[in-house]
ROSE-4610 file (N, C-alpha, C; in Angstrom, 1 decimal, always signed):
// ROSE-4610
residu = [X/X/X/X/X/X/X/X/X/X/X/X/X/X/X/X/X/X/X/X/X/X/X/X/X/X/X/X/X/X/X/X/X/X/X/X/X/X/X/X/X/X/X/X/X/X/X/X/X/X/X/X/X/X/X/X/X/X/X/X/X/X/X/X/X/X/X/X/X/X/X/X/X/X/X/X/X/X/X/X/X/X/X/X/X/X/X/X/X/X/X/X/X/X/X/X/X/X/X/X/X/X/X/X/X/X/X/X/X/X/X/X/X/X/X/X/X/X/X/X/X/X/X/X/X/X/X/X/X/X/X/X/X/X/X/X/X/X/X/X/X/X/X/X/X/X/X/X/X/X/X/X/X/X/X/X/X/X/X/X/X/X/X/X/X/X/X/X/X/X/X/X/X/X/X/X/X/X/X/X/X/X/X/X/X/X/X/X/X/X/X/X/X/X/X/X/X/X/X/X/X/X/X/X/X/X/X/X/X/X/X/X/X/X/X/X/X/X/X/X/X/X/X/X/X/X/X/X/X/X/X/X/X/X/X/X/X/X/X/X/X/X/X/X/X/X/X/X/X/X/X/X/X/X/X/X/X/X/X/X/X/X/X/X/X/X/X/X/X/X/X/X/X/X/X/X/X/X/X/X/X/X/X/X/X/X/X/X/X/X/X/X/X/X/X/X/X/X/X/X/X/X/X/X/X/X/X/X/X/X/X/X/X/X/X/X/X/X/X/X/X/X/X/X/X/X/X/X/X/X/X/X/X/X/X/X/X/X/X/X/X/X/X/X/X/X/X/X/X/X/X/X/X/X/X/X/X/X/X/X]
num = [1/1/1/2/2/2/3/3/3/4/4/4/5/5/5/6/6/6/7/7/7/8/8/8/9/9/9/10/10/10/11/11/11/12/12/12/13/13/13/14/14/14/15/15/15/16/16/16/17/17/17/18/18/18/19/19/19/20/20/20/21/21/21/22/22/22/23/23/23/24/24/24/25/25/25/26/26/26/27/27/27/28/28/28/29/29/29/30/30/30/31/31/31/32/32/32/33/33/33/34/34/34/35/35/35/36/36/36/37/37/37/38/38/38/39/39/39/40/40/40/41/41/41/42/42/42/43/43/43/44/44/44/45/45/45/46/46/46/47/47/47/48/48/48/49/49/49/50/50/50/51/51/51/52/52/52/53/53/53/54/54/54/55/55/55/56/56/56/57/57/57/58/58/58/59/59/59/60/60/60/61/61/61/62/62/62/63/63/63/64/64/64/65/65/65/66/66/66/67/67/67/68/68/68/69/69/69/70/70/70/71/71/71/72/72/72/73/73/73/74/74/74/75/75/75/76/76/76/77/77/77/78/78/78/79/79/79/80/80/80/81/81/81/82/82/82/83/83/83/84/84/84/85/85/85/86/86/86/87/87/87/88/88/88/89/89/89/90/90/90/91/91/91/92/92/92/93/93/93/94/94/94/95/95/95/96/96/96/97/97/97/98/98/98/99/99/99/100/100/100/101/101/101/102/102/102/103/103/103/104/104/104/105/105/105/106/106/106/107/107/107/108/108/108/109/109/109/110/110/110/111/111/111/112/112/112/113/113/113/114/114/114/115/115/115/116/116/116/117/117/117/118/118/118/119/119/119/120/120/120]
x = [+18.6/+18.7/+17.6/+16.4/+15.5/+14.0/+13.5/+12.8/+11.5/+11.3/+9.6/+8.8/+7.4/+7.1/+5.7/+6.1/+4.8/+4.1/+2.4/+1.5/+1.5/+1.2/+0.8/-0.2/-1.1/-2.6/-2.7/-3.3/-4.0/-4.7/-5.8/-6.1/-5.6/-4.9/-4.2/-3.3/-3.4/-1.9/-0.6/-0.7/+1.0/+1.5/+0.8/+1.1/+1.2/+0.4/+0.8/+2.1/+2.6/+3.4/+4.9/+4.7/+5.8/+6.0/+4.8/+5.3/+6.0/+5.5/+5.8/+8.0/+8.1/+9.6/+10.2/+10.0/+10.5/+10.7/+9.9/+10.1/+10.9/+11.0/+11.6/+12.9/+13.4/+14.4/+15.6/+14.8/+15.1/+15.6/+14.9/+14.8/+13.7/+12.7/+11.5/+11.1/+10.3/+9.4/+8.3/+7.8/+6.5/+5.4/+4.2/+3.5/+2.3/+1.8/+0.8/-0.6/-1.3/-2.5/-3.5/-4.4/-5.0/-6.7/-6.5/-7.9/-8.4/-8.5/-8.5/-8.6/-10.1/-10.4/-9.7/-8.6/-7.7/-6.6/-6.1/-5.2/-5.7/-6.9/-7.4/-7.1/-8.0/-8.0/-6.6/-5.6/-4.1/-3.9/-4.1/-3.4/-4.4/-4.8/-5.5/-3.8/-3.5/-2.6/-1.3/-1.0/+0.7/+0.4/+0.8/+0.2/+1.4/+0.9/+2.0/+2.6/+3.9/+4.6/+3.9/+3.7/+3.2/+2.7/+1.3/+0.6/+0.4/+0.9/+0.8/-0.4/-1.5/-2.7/-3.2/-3.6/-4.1/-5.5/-6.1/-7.7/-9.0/-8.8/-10.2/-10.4/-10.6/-10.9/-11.8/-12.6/-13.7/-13.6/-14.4/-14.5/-14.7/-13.2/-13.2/-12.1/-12.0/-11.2/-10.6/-9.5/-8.0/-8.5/-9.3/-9.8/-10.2/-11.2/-12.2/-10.9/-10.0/-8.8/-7.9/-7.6/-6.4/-7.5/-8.7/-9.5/-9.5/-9.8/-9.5/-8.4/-7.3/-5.9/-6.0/-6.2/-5.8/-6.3/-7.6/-7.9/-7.4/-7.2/-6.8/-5.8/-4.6/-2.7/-2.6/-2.6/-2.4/-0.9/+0.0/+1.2/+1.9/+0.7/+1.2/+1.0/+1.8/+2.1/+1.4/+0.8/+0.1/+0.4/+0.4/+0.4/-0.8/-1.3/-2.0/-1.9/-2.2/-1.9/-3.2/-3.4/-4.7/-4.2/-5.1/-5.2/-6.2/-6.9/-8.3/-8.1/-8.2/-7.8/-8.2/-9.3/-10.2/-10.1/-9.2/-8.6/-7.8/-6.5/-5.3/-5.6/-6.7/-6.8/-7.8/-7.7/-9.5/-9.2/-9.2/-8.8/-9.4/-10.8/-11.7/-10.9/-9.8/-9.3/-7.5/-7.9/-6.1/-5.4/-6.6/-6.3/-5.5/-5.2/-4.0/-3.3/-2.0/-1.4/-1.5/-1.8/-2.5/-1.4/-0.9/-0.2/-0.7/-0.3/-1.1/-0.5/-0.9/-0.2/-0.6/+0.8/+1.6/+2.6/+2.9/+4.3/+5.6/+6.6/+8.1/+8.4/+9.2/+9.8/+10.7/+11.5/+12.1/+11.3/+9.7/+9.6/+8.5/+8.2/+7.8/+9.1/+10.1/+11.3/+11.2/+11.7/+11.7/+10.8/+9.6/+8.6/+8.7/+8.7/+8.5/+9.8/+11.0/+11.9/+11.6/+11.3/+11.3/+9.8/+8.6/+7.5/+8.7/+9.3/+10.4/+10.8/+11.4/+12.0/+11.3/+9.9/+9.4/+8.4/+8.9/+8.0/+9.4/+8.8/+9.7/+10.0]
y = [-4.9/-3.6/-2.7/-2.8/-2.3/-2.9/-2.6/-3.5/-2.6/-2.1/-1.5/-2.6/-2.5/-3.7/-2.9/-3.6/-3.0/-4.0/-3.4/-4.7/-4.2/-5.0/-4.7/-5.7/-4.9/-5.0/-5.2/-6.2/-6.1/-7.4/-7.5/-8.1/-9.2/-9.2/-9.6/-10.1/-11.4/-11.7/-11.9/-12.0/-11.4/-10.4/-9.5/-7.8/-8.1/-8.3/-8.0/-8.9/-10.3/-11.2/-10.2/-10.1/-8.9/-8.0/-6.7/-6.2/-6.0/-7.1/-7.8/-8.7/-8.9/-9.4/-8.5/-7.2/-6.1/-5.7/-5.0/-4.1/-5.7/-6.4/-7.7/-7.4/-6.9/-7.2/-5.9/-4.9/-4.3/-4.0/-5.3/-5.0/-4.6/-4.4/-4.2/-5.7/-5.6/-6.9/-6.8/-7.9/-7.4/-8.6/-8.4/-9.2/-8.8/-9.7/-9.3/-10.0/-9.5/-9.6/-9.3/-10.1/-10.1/-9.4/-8.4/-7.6/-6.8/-5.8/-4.6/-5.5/-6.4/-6.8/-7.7/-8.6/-9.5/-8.4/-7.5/-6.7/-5.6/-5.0/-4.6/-5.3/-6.5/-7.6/-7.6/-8.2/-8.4/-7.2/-6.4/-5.1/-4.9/-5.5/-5.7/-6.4/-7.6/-8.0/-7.4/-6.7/-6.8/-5.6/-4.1/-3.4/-2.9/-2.2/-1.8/-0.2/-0.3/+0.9/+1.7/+1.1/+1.3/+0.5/+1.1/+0.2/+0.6/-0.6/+0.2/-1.1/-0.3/-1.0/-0.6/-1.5/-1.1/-1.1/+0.7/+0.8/+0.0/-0.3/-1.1/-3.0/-3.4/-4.8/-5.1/-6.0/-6.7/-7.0/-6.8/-6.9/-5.6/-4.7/-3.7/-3.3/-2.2/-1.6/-0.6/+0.1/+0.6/+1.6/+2.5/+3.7/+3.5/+2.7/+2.2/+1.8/+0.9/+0.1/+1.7/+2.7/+3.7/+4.6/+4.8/+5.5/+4.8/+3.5/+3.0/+2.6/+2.5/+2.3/+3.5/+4.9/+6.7/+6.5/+6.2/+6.2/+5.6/+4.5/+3.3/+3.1/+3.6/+3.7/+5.2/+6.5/+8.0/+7.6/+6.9/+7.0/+6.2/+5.2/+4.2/+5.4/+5.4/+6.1/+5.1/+5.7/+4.7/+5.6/+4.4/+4.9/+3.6/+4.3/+3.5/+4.0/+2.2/+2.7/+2.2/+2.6/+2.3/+2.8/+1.5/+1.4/+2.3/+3.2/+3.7/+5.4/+6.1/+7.2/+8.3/+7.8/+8.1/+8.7/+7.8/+8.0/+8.7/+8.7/+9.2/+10.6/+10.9/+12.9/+13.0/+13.1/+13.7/+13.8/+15.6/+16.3/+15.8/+14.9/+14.5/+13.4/+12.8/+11.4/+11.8/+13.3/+13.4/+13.6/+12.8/+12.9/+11.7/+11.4/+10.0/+10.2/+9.7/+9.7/+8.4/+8.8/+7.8/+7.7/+6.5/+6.4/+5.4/+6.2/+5.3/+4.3/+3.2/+1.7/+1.7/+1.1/+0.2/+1.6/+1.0/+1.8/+1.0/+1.9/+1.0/+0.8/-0.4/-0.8/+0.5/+1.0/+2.1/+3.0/+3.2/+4.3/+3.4/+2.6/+2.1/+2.0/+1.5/+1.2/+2.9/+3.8/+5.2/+5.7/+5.7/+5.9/+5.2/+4.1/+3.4/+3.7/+3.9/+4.0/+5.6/+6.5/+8.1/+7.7/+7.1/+7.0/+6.1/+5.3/+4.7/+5.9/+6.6/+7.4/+8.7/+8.9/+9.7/+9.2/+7.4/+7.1/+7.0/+6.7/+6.7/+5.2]
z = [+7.1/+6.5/+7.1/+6.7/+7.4/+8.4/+9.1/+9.6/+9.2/+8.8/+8.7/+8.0/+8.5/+7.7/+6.8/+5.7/+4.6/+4.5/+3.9/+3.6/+1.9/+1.1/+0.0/-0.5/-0.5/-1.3/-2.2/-3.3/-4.4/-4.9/-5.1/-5.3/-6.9/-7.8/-8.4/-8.0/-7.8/-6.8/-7.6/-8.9/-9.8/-9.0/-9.1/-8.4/-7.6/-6.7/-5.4/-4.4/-5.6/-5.2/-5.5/-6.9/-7.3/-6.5/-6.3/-5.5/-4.1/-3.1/-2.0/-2.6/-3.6/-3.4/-4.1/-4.9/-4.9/-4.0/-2.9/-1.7/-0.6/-0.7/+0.1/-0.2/-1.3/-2.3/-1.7/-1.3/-0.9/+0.6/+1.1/+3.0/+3.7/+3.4/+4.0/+4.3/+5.3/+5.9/+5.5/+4.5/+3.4/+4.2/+3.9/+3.7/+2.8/+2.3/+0.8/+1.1/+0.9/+0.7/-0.2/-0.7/-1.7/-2.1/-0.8/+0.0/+0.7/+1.1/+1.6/+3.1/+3.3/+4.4/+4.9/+4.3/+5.2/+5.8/+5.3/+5.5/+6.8/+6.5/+7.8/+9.0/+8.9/+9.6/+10.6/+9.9/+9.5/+10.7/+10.1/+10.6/+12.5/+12.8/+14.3/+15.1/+14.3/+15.2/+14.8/+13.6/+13.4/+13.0/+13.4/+12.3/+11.5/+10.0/+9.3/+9.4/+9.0/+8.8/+7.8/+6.7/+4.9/+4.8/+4.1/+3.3/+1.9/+1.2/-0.5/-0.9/-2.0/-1.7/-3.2/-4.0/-5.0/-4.8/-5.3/-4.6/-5.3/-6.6/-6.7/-6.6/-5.5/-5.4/-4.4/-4.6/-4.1/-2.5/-1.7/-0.6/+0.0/+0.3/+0.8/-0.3/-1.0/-1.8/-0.9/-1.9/-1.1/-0.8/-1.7/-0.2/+1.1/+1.0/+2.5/+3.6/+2.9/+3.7/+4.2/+3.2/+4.0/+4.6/+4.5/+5.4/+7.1/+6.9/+8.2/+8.8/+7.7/+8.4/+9.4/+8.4/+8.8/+9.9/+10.3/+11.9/+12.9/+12.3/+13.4/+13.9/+12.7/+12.7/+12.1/+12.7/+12.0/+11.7/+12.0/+12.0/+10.7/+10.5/+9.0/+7.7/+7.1/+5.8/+4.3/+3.6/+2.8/+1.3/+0.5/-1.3/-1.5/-2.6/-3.5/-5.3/-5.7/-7.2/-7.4/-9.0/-9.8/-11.0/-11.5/-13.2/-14.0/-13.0/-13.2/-13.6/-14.2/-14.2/-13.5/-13.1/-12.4/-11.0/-10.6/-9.1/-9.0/-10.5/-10.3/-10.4/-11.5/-11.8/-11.5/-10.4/-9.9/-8.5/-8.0/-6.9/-5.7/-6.0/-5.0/-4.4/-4.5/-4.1/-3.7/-3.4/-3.0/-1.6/-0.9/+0.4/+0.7/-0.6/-0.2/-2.0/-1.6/-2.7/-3.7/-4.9/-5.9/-7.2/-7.3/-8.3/-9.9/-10.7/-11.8/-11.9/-13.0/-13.2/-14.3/-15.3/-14.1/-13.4/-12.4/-11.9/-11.8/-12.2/-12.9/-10.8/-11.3/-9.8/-9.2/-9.9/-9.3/-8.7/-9.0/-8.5/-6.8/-7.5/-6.0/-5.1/-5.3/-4.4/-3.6/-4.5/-4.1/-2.9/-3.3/-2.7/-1.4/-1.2/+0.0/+0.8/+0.6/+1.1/+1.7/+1.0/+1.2/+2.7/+2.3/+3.4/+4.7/+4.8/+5.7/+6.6/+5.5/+6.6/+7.2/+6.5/+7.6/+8.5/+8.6/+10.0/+11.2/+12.4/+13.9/+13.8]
């Protein structure tokens, strides 16, 4: 169905298992990771289409991770969620799109589908 391949982030690995066979469920080529810095890493040899990344976890958190995706891949499209409110209403963090959590499956499916089609 579709071949883009998403990484999803989070350090929580319920979430980020779920998330990963949600967007699977759908036809994306997922792989999940549990860390900003395996996913970096990760992303040296395979890199992603989307990266959906929840920002606060240990090692390298999801800002640091879509700051260096943005350099490294301008063309990977990134969401991140947070449980923090902090991230979600606060103008200083809207250089990437932040969704609060939980987020209902529908609207991740949405989202990722809509970032699909505005990559090549």
């Amino acid at each position: 169905m579709c071949n883009k391949r998403v990484f999803v982030v989070d350090d929580e690995p319920n979430i980020a298992d779920t998330l990963g066979l949600i967007l699977q469920s759908v036809g994306f080529v997922v792989h999940v990771f549990y860390d900003g810095l395996a996913a970096l890493e990760h992303s040296q040899h395979e890199a992603p289409d989307i990266v959906l990344s929840d920002i606060m976890m240990p090692r390298m958190d999801g800002l640091a991770l879509a700051t260096k995706l943005r350099e490294q891949l301008p063309e990977c499209r990134i969401l991140l969620i947070s449980g923090n409110a902090m991230y979600t209403s606060n103008p200083d963090y809207d250089t990437f799109e932040i969704l609060a959590k939980p987020v209902p499956p529908k609207t991740i499916i949405s989202k990722v589908i809509a970032m699909a089609a505005e990559t090549t």
